[in-house]
Each structure stands twice: as structure tokens, then as C-alpha cells.
N, C-alpha and C positions, 0 to 999 in steps of 0.2 A: 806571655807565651801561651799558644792554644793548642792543646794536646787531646788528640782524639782518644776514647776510650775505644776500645780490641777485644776487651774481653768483660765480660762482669759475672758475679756468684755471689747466690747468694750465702749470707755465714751464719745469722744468727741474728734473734729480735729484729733490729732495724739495720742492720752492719751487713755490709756489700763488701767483695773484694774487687775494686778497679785494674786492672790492666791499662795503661796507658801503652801510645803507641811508641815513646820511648822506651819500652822496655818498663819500667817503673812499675811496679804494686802497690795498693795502698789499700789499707781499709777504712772505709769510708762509714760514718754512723749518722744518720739522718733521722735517728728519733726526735730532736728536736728542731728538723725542720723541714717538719712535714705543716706545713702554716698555708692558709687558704684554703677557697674549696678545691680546686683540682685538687691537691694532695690530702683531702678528706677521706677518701676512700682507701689511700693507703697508709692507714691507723688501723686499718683491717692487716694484722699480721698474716693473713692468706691471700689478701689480695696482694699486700707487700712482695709475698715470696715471687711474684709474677712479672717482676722486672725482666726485660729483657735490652739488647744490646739496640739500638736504632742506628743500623749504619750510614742511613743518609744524614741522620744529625752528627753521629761521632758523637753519642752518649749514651745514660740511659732512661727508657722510656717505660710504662704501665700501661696497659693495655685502655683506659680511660681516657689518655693522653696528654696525660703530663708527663714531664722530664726535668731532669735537672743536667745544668750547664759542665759540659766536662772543665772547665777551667775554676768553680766552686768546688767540687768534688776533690777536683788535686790538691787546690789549696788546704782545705778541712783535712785529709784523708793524713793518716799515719803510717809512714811509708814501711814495709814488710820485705823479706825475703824472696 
């Protein structure tokens, strides 16, 4: 199932709160897989904090241009209130 991401925030270290477009929350923690160079740059916890939503892809993206898959995200992510 492929669930577009709606919303994102950031929470803390590497931990993101996802919105899915079902309704769903999930916080998501991506300190370990931040792997490769596109995601080198966001090991900088200030460039991290700079995630933003890419509504043509339906996830989320860093201004460098990397992104990670909303369907990774849901899977990994522990779902929340």
C-alpha cells in the first residue's frame, strides 16, 4: 500500500513526526539510515531540522535532494496519537 505523506515535523535528534494521508502518525527515526552520500549532509542535525514535505513526490525531501520513500517511513515509523 502507498501512502502519501500530509504532513511532517520535526521532533528531536533524527525523529520526524509523519502524517500519512490516511489519517495515521508515526514517528519515524532515521538516525540509522542516513547511509550514502546524498544523506551525508543530513548527519548535520541543522541541516536535518530542514526537512520539508515534497508534495509532488508524496514524502519527505532536504533541500540537497534527497528523500526518503513514504512507504519506508510507514513501515519503520511507530505509530502515535
Amino acid at each position: 500500500m502507498l501512502l502519501d505523506i500530509i504532513k511532517v515535523a520535526y521532533v528531536s535528534e533524527y525523529k520526524l513526526i509523519c502524517q500519512f494521508e490516511n489519517g495515521e502518525k508515526k514517528i519515524v527515526d532515521l538516525k540509522d539510515r542516513l547511509k550514502g552520500p546524498i544523506f551525508e549532509p543530513l548527519k548535520d542535525i541543522n541541516f536535518f531540522k530542514k526537512v520539508y514535505l515534497d508534495k509532488n513526490l508524496g514524502t519527505i525531501a532536504w533541500p540537497n535532494g534527497a528523500d526518503k520513500a513514504p512507504e519506508c517511513l510507514y513501515e519503520i515509523g511507530i505509530p502515535i496519537q
